[in-house]
Structure formats: structure tokens, C-alpha cells
N, C-alpha and C positions, 0 to 999 in steps of 0.2 A: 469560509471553512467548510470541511466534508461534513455529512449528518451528522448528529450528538448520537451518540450512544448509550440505547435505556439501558442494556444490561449493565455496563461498566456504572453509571448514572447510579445504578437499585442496587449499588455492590453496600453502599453506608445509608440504604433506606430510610431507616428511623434516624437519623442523626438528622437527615437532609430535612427530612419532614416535619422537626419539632419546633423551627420556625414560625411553619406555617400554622402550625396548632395554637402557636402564640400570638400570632395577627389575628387569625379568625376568633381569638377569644375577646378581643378588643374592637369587635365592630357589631356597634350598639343595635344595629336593625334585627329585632326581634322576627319580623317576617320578611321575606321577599318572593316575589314572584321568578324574575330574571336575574340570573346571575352567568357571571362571564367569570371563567380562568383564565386569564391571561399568561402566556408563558405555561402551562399546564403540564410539561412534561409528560412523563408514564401513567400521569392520572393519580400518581399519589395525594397529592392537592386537592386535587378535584373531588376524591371519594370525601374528602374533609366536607366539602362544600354542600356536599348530596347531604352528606349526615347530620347536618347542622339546619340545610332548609330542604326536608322531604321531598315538600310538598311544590317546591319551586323547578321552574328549569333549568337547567345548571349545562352550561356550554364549556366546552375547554377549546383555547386557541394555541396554535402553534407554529414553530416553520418547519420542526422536523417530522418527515413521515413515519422514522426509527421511532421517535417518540407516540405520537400520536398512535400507531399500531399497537403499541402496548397497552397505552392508555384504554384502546378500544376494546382490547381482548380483556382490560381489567373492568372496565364501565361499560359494558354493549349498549346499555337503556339509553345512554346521555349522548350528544351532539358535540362531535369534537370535527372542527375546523383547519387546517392549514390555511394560515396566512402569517403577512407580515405585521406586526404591533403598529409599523410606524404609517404604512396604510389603509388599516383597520375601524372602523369605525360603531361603534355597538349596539342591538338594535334597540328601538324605541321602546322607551318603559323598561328597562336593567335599571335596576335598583342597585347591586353591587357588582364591583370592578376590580376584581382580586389577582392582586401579583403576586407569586413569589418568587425572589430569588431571579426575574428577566431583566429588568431597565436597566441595571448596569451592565448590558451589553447594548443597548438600544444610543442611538447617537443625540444625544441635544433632547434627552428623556425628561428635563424640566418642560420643556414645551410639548413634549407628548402627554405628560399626566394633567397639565393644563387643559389640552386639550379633549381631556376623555373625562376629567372631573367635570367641565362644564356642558358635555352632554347628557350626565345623568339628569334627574327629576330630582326635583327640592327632597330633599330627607337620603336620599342616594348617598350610597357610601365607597370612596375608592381605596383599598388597604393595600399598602405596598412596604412587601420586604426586599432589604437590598444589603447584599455581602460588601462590606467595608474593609477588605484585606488587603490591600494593594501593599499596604507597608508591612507587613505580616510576614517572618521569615519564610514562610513557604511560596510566595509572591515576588518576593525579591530576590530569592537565586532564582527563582525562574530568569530572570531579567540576566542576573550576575551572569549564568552558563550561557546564556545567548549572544552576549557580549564577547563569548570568546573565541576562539580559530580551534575547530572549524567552522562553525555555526556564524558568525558573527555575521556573513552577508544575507545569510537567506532567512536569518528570523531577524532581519533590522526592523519588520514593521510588524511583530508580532507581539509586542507590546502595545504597541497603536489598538490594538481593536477595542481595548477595555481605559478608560479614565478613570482619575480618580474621584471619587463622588464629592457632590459640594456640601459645604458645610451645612448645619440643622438649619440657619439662620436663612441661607439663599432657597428654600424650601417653604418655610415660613413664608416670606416673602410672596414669592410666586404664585402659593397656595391659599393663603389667608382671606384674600379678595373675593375668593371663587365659593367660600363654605361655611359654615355655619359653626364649625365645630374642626379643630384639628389638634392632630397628638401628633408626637415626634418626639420619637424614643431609642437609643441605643440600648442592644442586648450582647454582652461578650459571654460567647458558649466556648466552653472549654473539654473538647471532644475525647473521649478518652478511645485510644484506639491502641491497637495490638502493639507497636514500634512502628520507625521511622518508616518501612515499607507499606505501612496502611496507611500513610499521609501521600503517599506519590499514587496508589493508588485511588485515594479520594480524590485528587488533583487532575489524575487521568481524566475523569469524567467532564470535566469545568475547567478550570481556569490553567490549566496546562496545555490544552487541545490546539491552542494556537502553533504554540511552540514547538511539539514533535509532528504535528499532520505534514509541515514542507517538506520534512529531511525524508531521505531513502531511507529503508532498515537500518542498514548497518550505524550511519549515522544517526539514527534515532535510540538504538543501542546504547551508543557512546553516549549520548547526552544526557540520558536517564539515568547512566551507571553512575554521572560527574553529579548531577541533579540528587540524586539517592544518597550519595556520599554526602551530599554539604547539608541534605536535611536531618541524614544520621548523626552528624557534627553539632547543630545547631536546637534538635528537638533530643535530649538526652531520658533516658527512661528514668521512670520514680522508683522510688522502692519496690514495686511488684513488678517491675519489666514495663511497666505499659507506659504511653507517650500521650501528652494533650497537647489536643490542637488546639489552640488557641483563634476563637473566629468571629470575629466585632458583624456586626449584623446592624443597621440602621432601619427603624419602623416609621408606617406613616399613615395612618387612619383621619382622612378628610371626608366630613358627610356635607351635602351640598346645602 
């Protein structure tokens, strides 16, 4: 896929962020020297991370340099990285291992959290959020409009890049061996946002980018306006005009 896009990304800032606020409240290390963003985007995240351990080093990783440039002009003091998650390895003595909102792009990410929970140090803690939407009507017309002419051959493998995540249990599993202490928790947010055209723009940022980056203009056009239609169909306003997204989030807090 072409870069992510911070500005598009920072269009539902605090929506996106409140997550994360919710994981880092749930990881019991009181102090830490080293810590890593993983996935770290614009540095929203990240600034969480500073804020919570001052006195720590607090690094952000990423693969976009779109991203990572903002981040920089937002955190100048802190050490932000381009790299890949899946050949990333963290340095000695990270105490915490903080995702939000990446693995479910990363491929076979149970054996990458495996493998990053078993390099931290005893008491080390890896906290991982991950968007569970795949069945989520704004998820599934994505699928539905790609499926159809004209689109139907150039977005066939544009579903492909994201899975759907495995159940609480196959996490447990994998993870329980490795730590001392694990949680596994669902959180469904319920986004309230202006009508159905802040839902395709919250979508532009993430989990739509697959879908419109192959086609030309014109065709990218058309599929947004088919796209826009079926979520104005399906996400109907409340009593004050305004529309909730509706957005299952899965938590994971393993300390080693």
C-alpha cells in the first residue's frame, strides 16, 4: 500500500486515541526505564507514553515516514524509528511494548507478540489494542462494493491484507506460557460522529485505504459515492442528526 496519511489519520484524533488511554490505564508497571510504541503513528500514542513515564525513554516505531514526520514535529525530544514490526526486535532492558491499533495489519501477529513478549525482562509488560470490525457494517460494504463491476478485478486481493482476528481463547493460549499475569478484554465504542460522511472519512484513514489506493480517480469517485450510499443506508441518524459508529476493539495486557 502507498504511505498512511497523518492528516487524514488526525481528522477523528480523540476518537482514535481513547483506546489507547484505555490500555495504558491497564498496565500495572508503576515505573519503566524503556519503552517502545509500536505502530506509533502521529505520535498521538506516544505523547500518552511520555506522560505516564517522564522519566523513561519512550521510542516510537513505524513503517510510515508520513507518519513518523508528524509524530517528530509533535515529540522532537523522543526517538522515533522507521521499521518493520515483523523484523524489529527491541532493545535490551524495554520494560514495556505498547501497540495500538497495528497487529491487525501485521501477518501471523500471534507469533510476533510471542515473539516480543518473550524478549522483555521478568515484570515487562506487552499491551496490545486491536480493531475487531471486520464484521462491522462499515467493513463489509467495503467487501460488498469491491465485489462489484467495475472494481471487482482490481480490488480482488484488497481484502486479503487484513484477517480476521482470532478468538480471546487462541491468545490465551499462545500467551499464557510466556507471563506471569494476562488480561483479555473486549471494549465496543460507540463513536458518535456528525452522519454517515464522517464514517467514510474515518475509514479513509485505515481500513478503507486498501480499497480506493488501486483504482484511478475517476473510478475511485464512483466507488466512494456506492461506498457513501450503502453506509448512509445502513448507519441511520438518531434523534439529533448524529450517527454511531459502532467499533469492538479487543485488549491484551501480558507482563512477563
Amino acid at each position: 500500500m502507498a504511505d498512511w496519511n497523518a492528516q487524514q489519520y488526525l481528522k477523528f484524533e480523540d476518537e482514535r486515541t481513547r483506546p489507547a488511554r484505555d490500555l495504558l490505564e491497564q498496565i500495572p508497571l508503576q515505573d519503566a526505564r524503556k519503552v517502545v510504541d509500536i505502530g506509533c503513528g502521529p505520535g498521538n500514542s506516544t505523547e500518552l507514553l511520555v506522560q505516564r513515564w517522564p522519566q523513561a525513554s519512550v521510542t516510537g516505531v513505524d513503517t510510515s515516514a508520513d507518519m513518523l514526520r508528524q509524530a517528530r514535529e509533535r515529540l522532537p525530544r523522543q526517538t522515533f524509528i522507521e521499521a518493520n514490526i515483523a523484523h524489529w526486535a527491541p532493545p535490551a532492558g524495554t520494560d514495556v511494548l505498547f501497540a495500538n491499533a497495528i497487529f491487525q495489519w501485521v501477518p501471523d501477529h500471534l507469533k510476533q507478540l510471542k515473539r516480543l513478549l518473550g524478549s522483555l525482562p521478568p515484570g515487562g509488560a506487552l499491551a496490545v489494542q486491536m480493531p475487531d470490525n471486520l464484521e462491522e457494517p462499515s467493513h463489509i460494504l467495503m467487501r460488498d462494493v469491491a465485489h462489484l463491476e467495475p472494481w471487482r478485478k482490481q480490488l480482488a486481493k484488497a481484502a486479503e491484507l487484513r484477517d480476521s482476528l482470532p478468538k480471546p481463547g487462541a491468545y490465551y493460549d499462545a500467551l499464557r506460557p510466556l507471563c506471569t499475569r494476562l488480561e483479555i478484554w473486549h471494549t465496543v465504542y460507540n463513536h458518535v460522529l456528525d452522519g454517515a460522511p464522517s464514517i467514510v472519512e474515518w475509514v479513509k484513514g485505515t481500513g478503507l485505504r486498501p480499497f480506493v489506493e488501486p483504482l484511478e480517480p475517476p473510478e475511485r469517485k464512483a466507488y466512494l459515492a456506492e461506498y457513501t450510499a450503502r453506509i448512509t443506508a445502513s448507519y441511520l441518524p438518531r434523534a439529533d442528526g448524529k450517527v454511531l459508529l459502532r467499533f469492538p476493539r479487543i485488549f491484551i495486557v501480558a507482563v512477563k
